[in-house]
C-alpha positions in Angstrom: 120.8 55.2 55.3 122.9 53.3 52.7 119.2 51.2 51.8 117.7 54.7 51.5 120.1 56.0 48.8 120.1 52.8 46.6 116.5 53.4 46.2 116.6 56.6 45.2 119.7 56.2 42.7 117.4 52.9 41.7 114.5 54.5 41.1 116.1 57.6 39.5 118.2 54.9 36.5 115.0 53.1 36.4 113.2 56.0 35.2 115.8 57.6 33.4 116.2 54.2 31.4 113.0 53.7 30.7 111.7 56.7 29.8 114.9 57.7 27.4 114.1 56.4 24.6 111.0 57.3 24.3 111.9 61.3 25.8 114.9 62.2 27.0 113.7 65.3 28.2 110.8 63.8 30.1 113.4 61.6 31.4 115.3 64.4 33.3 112.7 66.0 34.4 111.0 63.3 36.2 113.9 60.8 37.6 114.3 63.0 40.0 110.7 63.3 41.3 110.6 58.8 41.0 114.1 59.0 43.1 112.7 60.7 46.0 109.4 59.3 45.4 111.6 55.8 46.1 113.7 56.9 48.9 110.5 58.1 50.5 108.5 54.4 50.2 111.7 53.1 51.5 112.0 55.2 54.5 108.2 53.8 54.9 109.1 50.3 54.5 111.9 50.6 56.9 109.7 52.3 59.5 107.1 49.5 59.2 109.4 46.8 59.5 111.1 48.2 63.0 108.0 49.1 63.9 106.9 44.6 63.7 109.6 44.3 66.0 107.9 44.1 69.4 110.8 42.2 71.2 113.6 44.9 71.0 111.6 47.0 73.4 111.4 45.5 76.6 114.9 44.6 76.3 115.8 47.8 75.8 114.1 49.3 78.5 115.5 46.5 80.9 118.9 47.7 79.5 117.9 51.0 80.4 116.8 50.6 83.6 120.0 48.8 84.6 122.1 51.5 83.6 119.9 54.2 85.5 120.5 51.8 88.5 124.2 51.3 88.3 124.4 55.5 87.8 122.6 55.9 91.1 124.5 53.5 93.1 127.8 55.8 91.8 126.3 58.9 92.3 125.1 57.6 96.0 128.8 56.3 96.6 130.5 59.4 95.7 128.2 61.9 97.3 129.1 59.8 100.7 132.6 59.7 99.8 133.9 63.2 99.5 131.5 66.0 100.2 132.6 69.1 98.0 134.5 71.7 100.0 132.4 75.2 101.4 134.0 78.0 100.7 132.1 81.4 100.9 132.4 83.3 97.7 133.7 86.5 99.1 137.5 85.3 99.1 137.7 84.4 95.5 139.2 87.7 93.4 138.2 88.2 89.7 140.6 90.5 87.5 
């Protein structure tokens, strides 16, 4: 997020610097458009780059997979443990 704000403010200076001496009012009116313009090729560029990461995913899933594992050995342990208590909804009074 942080890489995705210094390109904008980058892109915005940039523009604003070199386009105020020659207009000022050209300046402020596109530095804005170039600063998202930026943030938006950046967002791109980190996209792309997780994107070359093929490693990260099967260790992630194996992660994953280890976790759903340990979660149903605990749900399996305390459904044999203590079996919730029956009690017919009749006896219960609401005010």
């Amino acid at each position: 997020m942080l890489f995705l704000v210094v390109a904008a403010l980058g892109g915005g200076v940039a523009t604003a610097a070199l386009l105020g001496p020659v207009s000022p009012l050209a300046a402020l009116i596109t530095a804005p458009f170039v600063a998202s313009a930026a943030a938006v090729l950046a967002s791109f560029l980190m996209v792309w780059r997780g994107s070359r990461d093929g490693q990260a995913t099967p260790t992630l899933d194996a992660q994953a997979d280890a976790m759903v594992a340990a979660l149903r050995t605990l749900t399996d342990q305390a459904n044999a443990a203590a079996p919730a208590p029956q009690a017919p909804a009749d006896r219960h009074r609401v005010a």
